[in-house]
matplotlib code that plots the C-alpha trace (Angstrom):
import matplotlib.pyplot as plt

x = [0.0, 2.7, 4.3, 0.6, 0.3, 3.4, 2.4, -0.7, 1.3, 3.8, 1.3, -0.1, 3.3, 4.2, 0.9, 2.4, 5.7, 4.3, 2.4, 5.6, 7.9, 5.5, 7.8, 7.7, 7.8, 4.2, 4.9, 1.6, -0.4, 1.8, 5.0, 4.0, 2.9, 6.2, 8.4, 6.3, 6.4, 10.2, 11.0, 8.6, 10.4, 13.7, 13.3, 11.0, 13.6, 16.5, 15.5, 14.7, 18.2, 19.6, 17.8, 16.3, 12.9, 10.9, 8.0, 4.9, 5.9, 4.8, 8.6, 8.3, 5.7, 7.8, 10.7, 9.0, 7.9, 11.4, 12.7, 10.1, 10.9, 14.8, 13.5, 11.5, 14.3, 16.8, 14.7, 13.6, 17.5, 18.1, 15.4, 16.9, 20.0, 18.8]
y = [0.0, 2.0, 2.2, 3.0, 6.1, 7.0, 6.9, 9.2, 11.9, 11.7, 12.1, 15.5, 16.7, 16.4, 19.0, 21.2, 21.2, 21.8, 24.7, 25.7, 25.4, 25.7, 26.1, 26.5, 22.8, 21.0, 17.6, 16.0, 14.3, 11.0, 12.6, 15.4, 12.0, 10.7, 12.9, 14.0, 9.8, 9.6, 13.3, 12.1, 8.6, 10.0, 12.8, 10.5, 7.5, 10.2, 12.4, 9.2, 7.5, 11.3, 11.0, 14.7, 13.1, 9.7, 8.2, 9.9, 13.4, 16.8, 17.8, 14.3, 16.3, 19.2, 17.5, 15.7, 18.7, 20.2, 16.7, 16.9, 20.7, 19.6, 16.8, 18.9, 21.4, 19.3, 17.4, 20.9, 21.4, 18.2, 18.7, 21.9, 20.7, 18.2]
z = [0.0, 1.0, -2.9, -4.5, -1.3, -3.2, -6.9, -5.9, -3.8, -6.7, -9.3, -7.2, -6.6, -10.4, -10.9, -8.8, -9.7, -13.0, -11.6, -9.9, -12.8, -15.9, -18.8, -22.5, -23.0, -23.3, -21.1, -20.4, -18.2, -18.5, -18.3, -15.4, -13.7, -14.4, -13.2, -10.3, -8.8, -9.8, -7.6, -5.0, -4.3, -4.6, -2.4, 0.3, 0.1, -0.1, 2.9, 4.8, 4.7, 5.4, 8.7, 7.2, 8.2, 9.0, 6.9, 7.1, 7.8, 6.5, 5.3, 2.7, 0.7, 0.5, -0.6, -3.0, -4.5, -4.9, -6.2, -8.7, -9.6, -10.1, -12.4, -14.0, -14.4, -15.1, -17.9, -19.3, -19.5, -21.4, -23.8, -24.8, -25.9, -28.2]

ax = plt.figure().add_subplot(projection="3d")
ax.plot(x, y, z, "-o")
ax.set_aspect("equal")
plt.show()
């Protein structure tokens, strides 16, 4: 249950990082899904073995939404090179 909680918050946080970091670059609803779950598990599994927080805390949806923002700028960055 624990990974599908994850895919859902991941999912909202790629909205708003989206909303946060619009761009000129149209993404989508499967890529902002994308990104969003892949910022949100690296910043929840990252912060957790940094002992920045535990499981289940407020601070995991923030730092899911800032994973997701440096994905999301880091893709945006990538995609303009090619």
């Amino acid at each position: 249950m624990s990974i599908v909680f994850t895919i859902l918050i991941g999912f909202v946080v790629g909205v708003i990082a989206k909303l946060l970091h619009p761009g000129k670059e149209n993404l989508g609803f499967v890529m902002t899904a994308v990104l969003g779950i892949a910022g949100s598990m690296a910043a929840s599994f990252g912060g957790q073995m940094l002992g920045i927080y535990r499981a289940g805390e407020g601070a995991g949806f923030v730092g899911a939404i800032v994973g997701s923002v440096v994905l999301l700028v880091i893709y945006t960055r990538l995609k303009a090179r090619s």
